[in-house]
C-alpha positions in Angstrom: -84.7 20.7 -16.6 -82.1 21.4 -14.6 -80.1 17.4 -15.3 -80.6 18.0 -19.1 -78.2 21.4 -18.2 -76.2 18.8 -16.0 -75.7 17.1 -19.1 -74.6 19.9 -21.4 -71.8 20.9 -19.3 -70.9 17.3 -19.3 -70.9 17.4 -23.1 -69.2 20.5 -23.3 -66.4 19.0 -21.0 -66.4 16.1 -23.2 -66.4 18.4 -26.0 -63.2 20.7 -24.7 -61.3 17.7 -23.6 -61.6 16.2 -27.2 -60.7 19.7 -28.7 -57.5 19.8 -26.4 -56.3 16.5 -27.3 -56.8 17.1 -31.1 -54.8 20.5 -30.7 -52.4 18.7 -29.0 -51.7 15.9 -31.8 -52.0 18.5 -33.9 -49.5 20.0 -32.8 -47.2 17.4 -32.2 -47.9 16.2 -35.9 -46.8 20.0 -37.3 -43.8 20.3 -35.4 -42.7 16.1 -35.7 -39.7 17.5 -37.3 -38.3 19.6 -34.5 -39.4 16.5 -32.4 -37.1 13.8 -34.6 -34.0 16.5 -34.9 -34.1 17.4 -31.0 -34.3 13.4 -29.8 -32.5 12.4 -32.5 -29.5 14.4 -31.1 -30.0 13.5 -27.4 -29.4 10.4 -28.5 -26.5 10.5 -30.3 -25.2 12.7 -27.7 -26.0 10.2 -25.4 -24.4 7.4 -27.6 -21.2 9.6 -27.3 -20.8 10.2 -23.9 -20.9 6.5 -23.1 -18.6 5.9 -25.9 -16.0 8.5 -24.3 -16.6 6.7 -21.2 -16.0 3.4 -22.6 -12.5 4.7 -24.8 -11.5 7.4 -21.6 -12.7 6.1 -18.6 -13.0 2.3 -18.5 -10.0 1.1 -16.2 -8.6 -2.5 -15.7 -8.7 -2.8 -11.9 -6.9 -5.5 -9.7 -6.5 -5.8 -5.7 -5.3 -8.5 -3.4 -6.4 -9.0 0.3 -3.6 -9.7 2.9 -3.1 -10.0 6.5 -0.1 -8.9 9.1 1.0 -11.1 11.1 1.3 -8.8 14.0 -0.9 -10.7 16.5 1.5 -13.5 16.4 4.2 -11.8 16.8 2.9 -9.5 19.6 1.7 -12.5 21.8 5.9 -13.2 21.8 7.2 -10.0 21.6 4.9 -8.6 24.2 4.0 -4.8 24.4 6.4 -3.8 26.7 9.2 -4.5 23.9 9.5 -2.0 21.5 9.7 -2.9 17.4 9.5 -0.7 14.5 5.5 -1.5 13.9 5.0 -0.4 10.3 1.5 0.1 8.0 1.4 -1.3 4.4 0.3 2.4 3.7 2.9 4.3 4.7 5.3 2.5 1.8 4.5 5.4 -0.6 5.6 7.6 1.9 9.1 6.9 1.6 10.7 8.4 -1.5 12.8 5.2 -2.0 9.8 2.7 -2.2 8.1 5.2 -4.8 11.3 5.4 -7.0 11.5 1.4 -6.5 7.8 1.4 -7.6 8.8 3.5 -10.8 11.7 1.2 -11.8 8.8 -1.0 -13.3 9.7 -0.5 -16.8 5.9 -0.3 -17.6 5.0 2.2 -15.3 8.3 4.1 -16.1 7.0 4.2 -19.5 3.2 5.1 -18.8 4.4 8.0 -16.2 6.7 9.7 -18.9 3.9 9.1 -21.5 1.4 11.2 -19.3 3.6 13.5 -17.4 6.0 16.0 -19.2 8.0 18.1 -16.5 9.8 17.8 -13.6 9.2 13.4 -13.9 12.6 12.6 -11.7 11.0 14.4 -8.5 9.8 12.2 -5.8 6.6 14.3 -5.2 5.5 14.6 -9.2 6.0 10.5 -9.3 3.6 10.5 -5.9 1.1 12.7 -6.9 1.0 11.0 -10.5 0.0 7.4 -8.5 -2.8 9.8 -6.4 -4.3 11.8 -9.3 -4.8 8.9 -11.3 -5.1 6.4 -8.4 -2.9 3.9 -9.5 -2.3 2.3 -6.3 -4.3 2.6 -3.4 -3.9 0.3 -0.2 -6.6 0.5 2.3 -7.5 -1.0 5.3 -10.2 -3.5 5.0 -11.7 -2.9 8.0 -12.4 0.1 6.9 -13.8 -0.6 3.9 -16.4 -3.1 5.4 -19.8 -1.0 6.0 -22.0 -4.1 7.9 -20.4 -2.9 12.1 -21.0 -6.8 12.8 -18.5 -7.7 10.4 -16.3 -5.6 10.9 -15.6 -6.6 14.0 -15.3 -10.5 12.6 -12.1 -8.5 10.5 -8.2 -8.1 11.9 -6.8 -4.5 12.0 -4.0 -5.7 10.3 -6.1 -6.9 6.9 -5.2 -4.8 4.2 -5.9 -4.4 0.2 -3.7 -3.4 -2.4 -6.0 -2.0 -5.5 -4.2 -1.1 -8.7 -6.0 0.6 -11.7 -5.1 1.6 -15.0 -6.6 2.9 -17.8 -7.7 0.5 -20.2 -6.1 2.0 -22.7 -2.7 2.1 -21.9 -3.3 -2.0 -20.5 -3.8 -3.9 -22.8 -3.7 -7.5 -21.5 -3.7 -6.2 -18.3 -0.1 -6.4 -18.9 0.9 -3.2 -16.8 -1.5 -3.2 -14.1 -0.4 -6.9 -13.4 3.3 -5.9 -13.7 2.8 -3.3 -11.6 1.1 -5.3 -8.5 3.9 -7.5 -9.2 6.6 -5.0 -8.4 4.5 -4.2 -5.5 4.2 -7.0 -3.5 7.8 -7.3 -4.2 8.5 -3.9 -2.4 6.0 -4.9 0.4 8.2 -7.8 1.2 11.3 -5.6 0.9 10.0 -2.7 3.0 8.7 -5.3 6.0 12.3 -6.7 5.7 14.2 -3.9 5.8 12.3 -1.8 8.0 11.5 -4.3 10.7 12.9 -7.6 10.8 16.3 -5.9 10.2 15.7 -4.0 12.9 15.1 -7.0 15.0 17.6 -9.2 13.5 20.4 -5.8 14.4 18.8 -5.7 17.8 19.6 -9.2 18.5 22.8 -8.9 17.6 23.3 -6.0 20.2 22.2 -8.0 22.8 24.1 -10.7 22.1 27.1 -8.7 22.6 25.6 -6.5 25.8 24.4 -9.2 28.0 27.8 -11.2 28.4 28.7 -7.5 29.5 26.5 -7.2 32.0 26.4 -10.4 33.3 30.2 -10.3 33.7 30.1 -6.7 35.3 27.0 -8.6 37.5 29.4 -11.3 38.7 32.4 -8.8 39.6 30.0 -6.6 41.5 28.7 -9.4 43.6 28.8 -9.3 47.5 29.4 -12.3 49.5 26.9 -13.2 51.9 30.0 -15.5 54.1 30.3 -12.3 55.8 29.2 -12.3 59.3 27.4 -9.7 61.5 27.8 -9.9 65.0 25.0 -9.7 67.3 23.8 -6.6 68.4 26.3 -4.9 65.2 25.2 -1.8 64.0 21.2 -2.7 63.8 20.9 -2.1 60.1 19.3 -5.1 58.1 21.8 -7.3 56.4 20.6 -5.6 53.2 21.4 -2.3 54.3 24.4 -3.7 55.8 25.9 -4.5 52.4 24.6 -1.1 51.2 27.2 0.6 54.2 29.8 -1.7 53.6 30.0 -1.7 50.2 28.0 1.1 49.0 29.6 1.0 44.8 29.4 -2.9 44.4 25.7 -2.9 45.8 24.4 0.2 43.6 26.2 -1.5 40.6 23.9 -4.9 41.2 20.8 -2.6 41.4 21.5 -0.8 38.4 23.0 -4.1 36.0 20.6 -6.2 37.1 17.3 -4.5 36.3 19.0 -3.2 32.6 20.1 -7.4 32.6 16.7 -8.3 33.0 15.3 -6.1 30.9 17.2 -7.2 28.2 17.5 -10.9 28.4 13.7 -10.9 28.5 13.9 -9.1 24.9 16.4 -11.5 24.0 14.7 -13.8 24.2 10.9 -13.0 23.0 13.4 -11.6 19.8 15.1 -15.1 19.8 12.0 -16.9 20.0 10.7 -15.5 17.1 13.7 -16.1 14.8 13.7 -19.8 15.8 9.8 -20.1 15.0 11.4 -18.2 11.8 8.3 -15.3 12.3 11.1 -13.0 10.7 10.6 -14.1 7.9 8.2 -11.9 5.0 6.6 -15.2 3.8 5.2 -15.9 7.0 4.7 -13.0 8.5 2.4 -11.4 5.0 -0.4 -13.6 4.8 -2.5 -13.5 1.3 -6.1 -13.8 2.0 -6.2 -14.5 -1.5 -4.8 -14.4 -5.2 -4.9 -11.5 -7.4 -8.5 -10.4 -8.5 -8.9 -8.8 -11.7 -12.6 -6.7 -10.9 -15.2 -6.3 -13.8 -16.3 -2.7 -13.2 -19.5 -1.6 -13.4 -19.9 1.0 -15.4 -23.9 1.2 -15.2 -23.6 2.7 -19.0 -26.9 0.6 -20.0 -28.8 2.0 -17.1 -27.5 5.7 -18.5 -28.3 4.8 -22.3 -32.0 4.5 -21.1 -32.0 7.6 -19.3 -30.6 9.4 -21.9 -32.9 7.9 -24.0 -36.2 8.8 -22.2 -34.6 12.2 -21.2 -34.0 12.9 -25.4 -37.9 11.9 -26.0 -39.3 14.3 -23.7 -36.8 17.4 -24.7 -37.7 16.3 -28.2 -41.8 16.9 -26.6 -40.9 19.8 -25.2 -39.2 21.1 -28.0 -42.2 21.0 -30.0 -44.7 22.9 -28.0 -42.1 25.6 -27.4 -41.5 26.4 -31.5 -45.6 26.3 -31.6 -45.8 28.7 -28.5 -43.3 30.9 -30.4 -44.7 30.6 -33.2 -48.4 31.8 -32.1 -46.6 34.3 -30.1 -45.2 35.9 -33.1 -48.6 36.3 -34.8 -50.1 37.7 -32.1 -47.7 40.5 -32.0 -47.7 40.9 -35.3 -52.0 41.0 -35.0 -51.6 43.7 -32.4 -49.4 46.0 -34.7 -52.0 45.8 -37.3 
């Protein structure tokens, strides 16, 4: 008795479930309209999106990897001998590289395009480059994740990423005329704001230590002079100091500024003869210019917005049928 009752309720759960999915079809069938029109336009609204992406948003993007030569150059110059030591990223920093930058007739042209007041200040032209991230040097170290390689990479390995909007670049025409300029500037601004310096500092010391030398020579004491026993007791060293007191401070101070200076002299001359003052072989390109293909990941979001549109057009359906039997059972209860 009590397993044939077992088996009713089993039934009547079979019975239910059947009902539920029927309603449910049902349901689905009555409303397929509402269904279509609400996927139809998540689709399309997806479609568009990725098309604005595509039109808007799709850059032409370029970098080059390059290297500093500072480690050469250090294990001659030393790092007791100052030099102006200068970062690839502090180039847009000074106002003159950024108007040099913007003499590129391309970019000229793009900039005034886009930007509509106050274009001849220094700081609109900067933050124009920023805000649309036309330029970006970084180092690479930095931009390695994996710590074990990093520490495989010089601190003085840098990349140079240009971007523009593929719109305005067609043929990559600008953004390759624009990493063109660049590297131009790079070689200028390591020219003129370090091996100038060098080749200036040379020159001063040149001049300087003939000086000093000559000034070393009048200010030298003999040592043909002769103490006589039991003299005054003072070292023969101090003995010079007491007799002549201005030629022997003159030595100490010209000869430790003499030394000084002929041992910059020639770490500085070293480096012009090995010809390390010069831009080609002091920037080393770790390679050519690479144009990137981005990935823009707009098929993985066409399937999203795909499967997101079919189950708003789902929901959409069992919300007008819930409104729907919620109006007639207020309009039951006011009857």
């Amino acid at each position: 008795m009590m397993q044939n009752n077992l088996m009713r309720v089993e039934d009547n759960f079979q019975e239910e479930d059947e009902i539920n999915i029927y309603n449910l079809i049902n349901i689905f069938v009555k409303n397929i309209k509402m269904f279509l029109i609400v996927t139809i336009l998540g689709i399309f609204i997806t479609c568009l999106y990725i098309g604005v992406r595509i039109i808007f948003f799709k850059n032409n993007t370029s970098y080059i990897n390059y290297t500093l030569n500072y480690e050469e150059i250090n294990s001659y110059i030393g790092s007791n001998i100052y030099y102006p030591k200068k970062s690839p990223k502090e180039i847009l920093l000074d106002n003159k590289y950024i108007d040099l930058l913007f003499e590129n007739p391309e970019l000229k042209e793009l900039y005034e395009e886009k930007v509509n007041e106050d274009r001849d200040n220094v700081n609109t032209k900067r933050q124009f480059l920023i805000n649309n991230k036309v330029l970006e040097t970084s180092s690479i170290k930095e931009l390695t994740k994996n710590k074990d390689e990093q520490e495989l990479i010089s601190p003085d390995s840098y990349r140079t990423t240009i971007r523009i909007n593929r719109r305005n670049d067609s043929g990559r025409k600008v953004s390759d005329s624009v990493m063109t300029t660049y590297l131009d500037i790079l070689n200028q601004y390591y020219k003129e704001n370090m091996f100038d310096y060098l080749a200036e500092r040379k020159q001063y010391l040149e001049k300087t230590l003939p000086v000093l030398k000559k000034q070393l020579e009048e200010n030298t004491v003999s040592g043909n002079i002769k103490i006589t026993s039991g003299g005054t007791g003072l070292t023969e060293s101090n003995y010079f100091k007491y007799i002549y007191p201005i030629q022997v401070s003159n030595i100490d101070t010209y000869y430790e500024k003499y030394k000084t200076l002929e041992t910059e002299y020639q770490a500085i001359k070293t480096l012009f003869d090995l010809e390390l003052n010069k831009t080609e072989n002091f920037i080393k390109y770790d390679s050519s210019i690479i144009n990137v293909k981005e990935k823009s990941g707009n098929f993985t979001k066409l399937l999203i917005g795909i499967v997101l549109s079919l189950c708003l057009g789902v929901f959409a359906t069992f919300v007008k049928e819930f409104i729907e039997l919620y109006k007639k059972n207020q309009k039951g209860k006011m009857y």
